[in-house]
N, C-alpha and C positions, 0 to 999 in steps of 0.2 A: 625781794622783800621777805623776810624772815614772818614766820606767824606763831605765835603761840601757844603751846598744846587745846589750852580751849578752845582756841578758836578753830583747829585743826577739828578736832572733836567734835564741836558745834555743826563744822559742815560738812562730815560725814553724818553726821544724823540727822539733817536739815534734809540731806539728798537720798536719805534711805527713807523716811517719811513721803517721799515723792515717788520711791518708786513703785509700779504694781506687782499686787502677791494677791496670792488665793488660801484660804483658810480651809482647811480642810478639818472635817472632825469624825474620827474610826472610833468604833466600839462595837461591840456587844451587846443586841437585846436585853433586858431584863428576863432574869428566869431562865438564860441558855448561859454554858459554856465551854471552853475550848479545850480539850483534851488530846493525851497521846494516844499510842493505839494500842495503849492496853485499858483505856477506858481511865486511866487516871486523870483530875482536872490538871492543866498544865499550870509547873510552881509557880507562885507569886515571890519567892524565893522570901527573904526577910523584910524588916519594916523598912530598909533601905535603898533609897531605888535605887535602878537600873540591875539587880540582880535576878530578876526573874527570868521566866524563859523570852526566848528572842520573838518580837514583831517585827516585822516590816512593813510598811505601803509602796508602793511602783506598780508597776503595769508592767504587761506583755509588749516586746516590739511589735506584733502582729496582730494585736488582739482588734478586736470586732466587740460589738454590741451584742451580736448571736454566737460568736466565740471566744471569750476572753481571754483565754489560758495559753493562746500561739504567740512563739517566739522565743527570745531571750529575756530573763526576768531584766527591768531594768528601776535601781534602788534609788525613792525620796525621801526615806524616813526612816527611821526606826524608832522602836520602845519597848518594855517590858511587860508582861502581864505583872500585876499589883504592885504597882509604881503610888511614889504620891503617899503612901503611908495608909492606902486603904488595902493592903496585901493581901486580896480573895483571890484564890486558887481559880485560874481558867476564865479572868474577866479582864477587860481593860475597854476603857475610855479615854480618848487621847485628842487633842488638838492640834495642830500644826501649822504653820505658817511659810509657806514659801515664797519667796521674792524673786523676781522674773532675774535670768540673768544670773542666777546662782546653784543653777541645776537642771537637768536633762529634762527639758516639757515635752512629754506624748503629744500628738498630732489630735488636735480636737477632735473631741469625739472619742474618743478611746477610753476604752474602760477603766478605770482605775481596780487593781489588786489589793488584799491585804495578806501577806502567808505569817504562817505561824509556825517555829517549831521544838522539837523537845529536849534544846539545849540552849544554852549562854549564850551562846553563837553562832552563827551560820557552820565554820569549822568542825562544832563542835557536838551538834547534832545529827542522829543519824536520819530523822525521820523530817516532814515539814509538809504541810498543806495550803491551800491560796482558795480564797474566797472573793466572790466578784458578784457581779450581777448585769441580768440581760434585760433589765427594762429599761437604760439608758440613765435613770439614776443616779448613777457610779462614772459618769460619762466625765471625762476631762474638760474645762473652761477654760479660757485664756484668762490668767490676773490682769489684774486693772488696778486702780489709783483705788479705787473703792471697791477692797477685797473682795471678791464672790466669796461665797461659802458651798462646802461640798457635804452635803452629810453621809456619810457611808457606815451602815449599820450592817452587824451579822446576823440574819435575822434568818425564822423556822423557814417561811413561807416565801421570800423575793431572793434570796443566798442559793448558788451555782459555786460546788467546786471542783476545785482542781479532780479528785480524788471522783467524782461524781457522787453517789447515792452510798455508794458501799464510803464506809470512816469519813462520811459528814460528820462535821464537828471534831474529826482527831487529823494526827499527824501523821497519814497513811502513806505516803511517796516518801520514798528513800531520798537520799538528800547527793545518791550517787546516779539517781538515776537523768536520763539527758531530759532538757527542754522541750516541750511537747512541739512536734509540726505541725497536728491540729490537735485542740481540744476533744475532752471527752469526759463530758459532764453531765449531772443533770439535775432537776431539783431537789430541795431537802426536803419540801413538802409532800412529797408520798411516802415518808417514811417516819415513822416515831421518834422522832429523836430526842453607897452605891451608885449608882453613876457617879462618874469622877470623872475628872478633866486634869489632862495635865501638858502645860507648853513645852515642848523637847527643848534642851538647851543647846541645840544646833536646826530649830527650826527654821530661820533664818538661811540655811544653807542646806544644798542636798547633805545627804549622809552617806558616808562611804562605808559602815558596816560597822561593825560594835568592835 
């Protein structure tokens, strides 16, 4: 039986409506932001998006609740800092939507990442940092029919990074240097250191790098 195109249409988005996804939403505290290591805020690049510098979200293969940075990085997302047409240098807020079945799900429980770095691209920068968190907060869900939501903020006081205490908040790990066997971090809060939203146009699907 031949069918057509609408209807074709109709029941793929009948049966993507059915399936479960988890929502997830990355940002930036208010009054912080995310810098290279020479203290510069990193580019929002023009009023255009997708030119600014590189974000990603994914997790550590190996990562823990008390270690999150072991493993291999592995990518669900990407975005730009000042995306969306609000173009502030070293901020971003972002929403995402993933649908089961369409991308590499960490082992519940597991920390979810966010790294930042101070190029276009993964390629094409030399430096990049990854921010998580150990109060279980950041902790992976399994999607359901009725998306969970994840809020994962950068924040002074609850934010663990990669880089530890020294270049919180910039792009301190060389983008040559290898994957950590364990972590070696520690918090932002002993040291001194708008909102916008925007739906990626490949949230629907993991992302395989800009």
């Amino acid at each position: 039986m031949k069918h057509s195109p609408s209807y074709l249409l109709g029941l793929i988005f009948s049966q993507s409506l059915s399936a479960a996804s988890i929502q997830i939403n990355w940002s930036i505290d208010l009054g912080r932001e995310l810098y290279n290591q020479f203290a510069t805020p990193l580019s929002a690049g023009s009023a255009i998006d997708g030119d600014g510098t590189l974000l990603q979200l994914g997790f550590y293969t190996g990562a823990t609740t008390a270690d999150p940075f072991v493993g291999s990085w592995v990518l669900l997302a990407t975005s730009s800092v000042g995306d969306t047409g609000v173009n502030q240098a070293g901020r971003f807020s972002v929403s995402t939507t993933l649908v089961e079945g369409t991308f590499t799900a960490p082992a519940a429980g597991t920390p979810l990442a966010i790294r930042y770095y101070d190029g276009l691209t993964a390629a094409t920068s030399a430096h990049f940092n990854a921010a998580s968190d150990t109060t279980g907060a950041w902790n992976w869900v399994a999607p359901a029919l009725v998306a969970p939501v994840l809020d994962l903020k950068i924040t002074k006081l609850n934010t663990v990074f990669q880089s530890g205490v020294v270049g919180a908040f910039q792009t301190e790990i060389g983008t040559g240097v290898p994957e950590p066997a364990s972590g070696a971090f520690l918090l932002a809060g002993g040291i001194a250191l708008t909102f916008r939203r925007r739906r990626l146009a490949t949230d629907s699907c993991i992302s395989n790098g800009r």
